[in-house]
Each structure stands twice: as C-alpha cells, then as structure tokens.
MARPAKE-582818 format. One record per residue (C-alpha): residue number from 1; residue in three letters; x, z, y negated. Coordinates in steps of 0.5 Angstrom, whole numbers, plus 500, padded with zeros to 3 digits. Layout:
BEGIN
+-------+-------+-----+-----+-----+
| vexvo | tikol |  px |  pz |  py |
+-------+-------+-----+-----+-----+
|   NUM |   ALA |   X |   Z |   Y |
...
+-------+-------+-----+-----+-----+
This chain:
BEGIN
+-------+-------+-----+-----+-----+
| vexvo | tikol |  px |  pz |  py |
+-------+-------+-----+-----+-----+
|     1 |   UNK | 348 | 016 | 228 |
|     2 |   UNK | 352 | 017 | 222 |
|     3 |   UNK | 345 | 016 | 217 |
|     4 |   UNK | 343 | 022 | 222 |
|     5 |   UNK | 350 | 026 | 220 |
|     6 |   UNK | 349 | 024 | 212 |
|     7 |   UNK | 342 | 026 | 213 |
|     8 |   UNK | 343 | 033 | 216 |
|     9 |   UNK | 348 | 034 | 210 |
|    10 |   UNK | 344 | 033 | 205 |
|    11 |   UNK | 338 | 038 | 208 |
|    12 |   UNK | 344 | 043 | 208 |
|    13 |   UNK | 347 | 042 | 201 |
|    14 |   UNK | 339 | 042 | 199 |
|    15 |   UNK | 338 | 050 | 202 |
|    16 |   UNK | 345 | 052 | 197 |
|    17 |   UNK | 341 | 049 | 191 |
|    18 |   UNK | 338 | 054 | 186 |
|    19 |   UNK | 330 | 056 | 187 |
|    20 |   UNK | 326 | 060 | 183 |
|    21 |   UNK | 325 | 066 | 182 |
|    22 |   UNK | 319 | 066 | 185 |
|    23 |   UNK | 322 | 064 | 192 |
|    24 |   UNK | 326 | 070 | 193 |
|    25 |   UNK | 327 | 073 | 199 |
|    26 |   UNK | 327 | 081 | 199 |
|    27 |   UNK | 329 | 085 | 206 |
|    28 |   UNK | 330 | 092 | 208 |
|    29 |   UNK | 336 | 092 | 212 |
|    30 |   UNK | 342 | 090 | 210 |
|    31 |   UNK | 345 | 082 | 212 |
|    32 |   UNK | 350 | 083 | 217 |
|    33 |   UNK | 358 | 083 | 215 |
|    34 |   UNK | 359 | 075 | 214 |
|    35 |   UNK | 362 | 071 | 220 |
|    36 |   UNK | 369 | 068 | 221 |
|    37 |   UNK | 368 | 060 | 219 |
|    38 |   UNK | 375 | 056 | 218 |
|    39 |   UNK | 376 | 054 | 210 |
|    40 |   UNK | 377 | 046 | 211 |
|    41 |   UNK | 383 | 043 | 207 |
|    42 |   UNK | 380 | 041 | 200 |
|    43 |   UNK | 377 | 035 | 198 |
|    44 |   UNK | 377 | 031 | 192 |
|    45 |   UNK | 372 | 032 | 187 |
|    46 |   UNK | 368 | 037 | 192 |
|    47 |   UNK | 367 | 045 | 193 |
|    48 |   UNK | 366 | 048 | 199 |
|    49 |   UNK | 361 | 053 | 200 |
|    50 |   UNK | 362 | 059 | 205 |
|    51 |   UNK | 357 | 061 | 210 |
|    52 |   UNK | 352 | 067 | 209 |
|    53 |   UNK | 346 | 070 | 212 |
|    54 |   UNK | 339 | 068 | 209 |
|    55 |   UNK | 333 | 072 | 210 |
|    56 |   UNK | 326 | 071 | 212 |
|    57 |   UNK | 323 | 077 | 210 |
|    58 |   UNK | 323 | 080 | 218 |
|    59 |   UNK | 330 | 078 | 220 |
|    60 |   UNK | 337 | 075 | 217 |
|    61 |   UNK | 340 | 068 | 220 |
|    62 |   UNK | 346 | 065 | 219 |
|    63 |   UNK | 347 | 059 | 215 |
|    64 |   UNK | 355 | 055 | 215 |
|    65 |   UNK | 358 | 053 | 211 |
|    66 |   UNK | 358 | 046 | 205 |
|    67 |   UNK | 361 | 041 | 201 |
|    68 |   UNK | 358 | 041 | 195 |
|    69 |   UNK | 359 | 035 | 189 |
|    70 |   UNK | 363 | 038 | 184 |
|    71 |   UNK | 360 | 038 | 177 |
|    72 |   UNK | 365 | 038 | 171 |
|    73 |   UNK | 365 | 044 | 167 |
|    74 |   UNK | 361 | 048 | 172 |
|    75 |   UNK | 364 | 053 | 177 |
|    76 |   UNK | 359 | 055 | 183 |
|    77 |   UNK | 356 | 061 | 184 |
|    78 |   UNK | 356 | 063 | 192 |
|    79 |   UNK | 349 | 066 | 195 |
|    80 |   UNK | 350 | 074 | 195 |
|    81 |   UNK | 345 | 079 | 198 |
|    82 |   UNK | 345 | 085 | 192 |
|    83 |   UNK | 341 | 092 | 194 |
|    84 |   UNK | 334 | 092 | 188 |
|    85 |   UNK | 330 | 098 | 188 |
|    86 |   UNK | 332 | 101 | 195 |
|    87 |   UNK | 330 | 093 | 199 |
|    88 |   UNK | 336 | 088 | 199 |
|    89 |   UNK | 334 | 081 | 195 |
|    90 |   UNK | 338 | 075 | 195 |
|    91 |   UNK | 340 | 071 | 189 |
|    92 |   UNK | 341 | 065 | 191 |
|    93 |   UNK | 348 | 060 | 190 |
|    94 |   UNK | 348 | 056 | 184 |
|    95 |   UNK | 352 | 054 | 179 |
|    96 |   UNK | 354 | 056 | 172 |
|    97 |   UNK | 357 | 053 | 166 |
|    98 |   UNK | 364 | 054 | 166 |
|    99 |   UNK | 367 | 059 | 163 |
|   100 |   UNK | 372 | 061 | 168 |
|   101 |   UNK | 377 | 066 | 164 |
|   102 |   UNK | 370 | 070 | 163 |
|   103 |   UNK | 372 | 072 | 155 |
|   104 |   UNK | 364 | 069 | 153 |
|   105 |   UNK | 367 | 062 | 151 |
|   106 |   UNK | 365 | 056 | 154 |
|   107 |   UNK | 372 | 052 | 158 |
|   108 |   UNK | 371 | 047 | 153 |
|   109 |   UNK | 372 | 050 | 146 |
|   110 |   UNK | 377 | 055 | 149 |
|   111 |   UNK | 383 | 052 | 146 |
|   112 |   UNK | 387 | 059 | 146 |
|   113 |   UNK | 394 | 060 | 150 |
|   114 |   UNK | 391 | 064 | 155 |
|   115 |   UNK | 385 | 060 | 158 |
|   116 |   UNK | 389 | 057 | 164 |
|   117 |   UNK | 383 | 052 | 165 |
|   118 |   UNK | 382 | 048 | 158 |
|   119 |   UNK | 380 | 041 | 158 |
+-------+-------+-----+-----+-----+
C-alpha cells in the first residue's frame, strides 16, 4: 500500500514539471474559478502547489494540490491560465531562478539591505 501512495505521489509531482512549449494546451472557455483546498501545515524542505484546473482542449478537470521538493535558490512558479489571441493557454508551473524581491538580481548576489531573502 504504502509503494501504491509513493507511486501515485510521484505521477502526480511529475504532471506539476514543466514541459515544453510544444505541449500546450489552448481552450476556448475560461477554467472555472479555483476550488477551495485545505493549505496542509508546512513541511520542511517542501513547497505546496496549489490545485488547478488543467485542460484538454475540449474540457477543463481539476488537479489537487502537491508537495514538491524544494530547490535551494529556485522559487516555484504556480500553473496559471493566461487569455492569448482570444483562446486561453496554459502555462504550465515550474520553477525559477531566485530572485524573490524581483529587482533583476539573483537572491545570491544580492547583498543589499533591502533583500529580505539574501543568502
């Protein structure tokens, strides 16, 4: 039971990976508003994704929410739907170097007072 859960974890980690631009999914109709999910407590050196609404071309389908292993000096972009050329696209969560205070330099060069995220 317990490879069963790991395994269904890890299927659902890997559907929150980045893929290419290729992949993408455009639909006509707006995703619905997002569902109420539960924030779990935090866990140490984790990130929780919320849920969203993925689609296939024809309809959208809710996706929970995930735990992902936090990456040291990366932040996570979250999945969002964006409007493009009247259709809807999705782009896709991944995640980014960090520059958490977004003046253009990386958290780890930033040594000024400012940058409540410095190494």
């Amino acid at each position: 039971m317990k490879k069963i859960l790991v395994a269904v974890s890890l299927a659902a980690s890997l559907g929150s990976v980045a893929m290419p631009a290729a992949a993408q999914v455009y639909v006509e109709v707006a995703p619905p508003p997002p569902r109420f999910e539960r924030v779990p407590p935090p866990r140490h050196g984790f990130v929780w994704v919320p849920g969203h609404w993925e689609g296939n071309g024809r309809r959208h389908f809710w996706v929970q929410g995930t735990w992902l292993r936090e990456r040291p000096g990366f932040r996570y972009a979250e999945p969002a739907w964006v409007q493009q050329d009247g259709r809807w696209v999705m782009e896709r969560g991944h995640w980014e170097r960090g520059d958490r205070d977004h003046d253009g330099i990386p958290n780890r060069y930033d040594h000024h007072p400012n940058n409540p995220y410095r190494y």
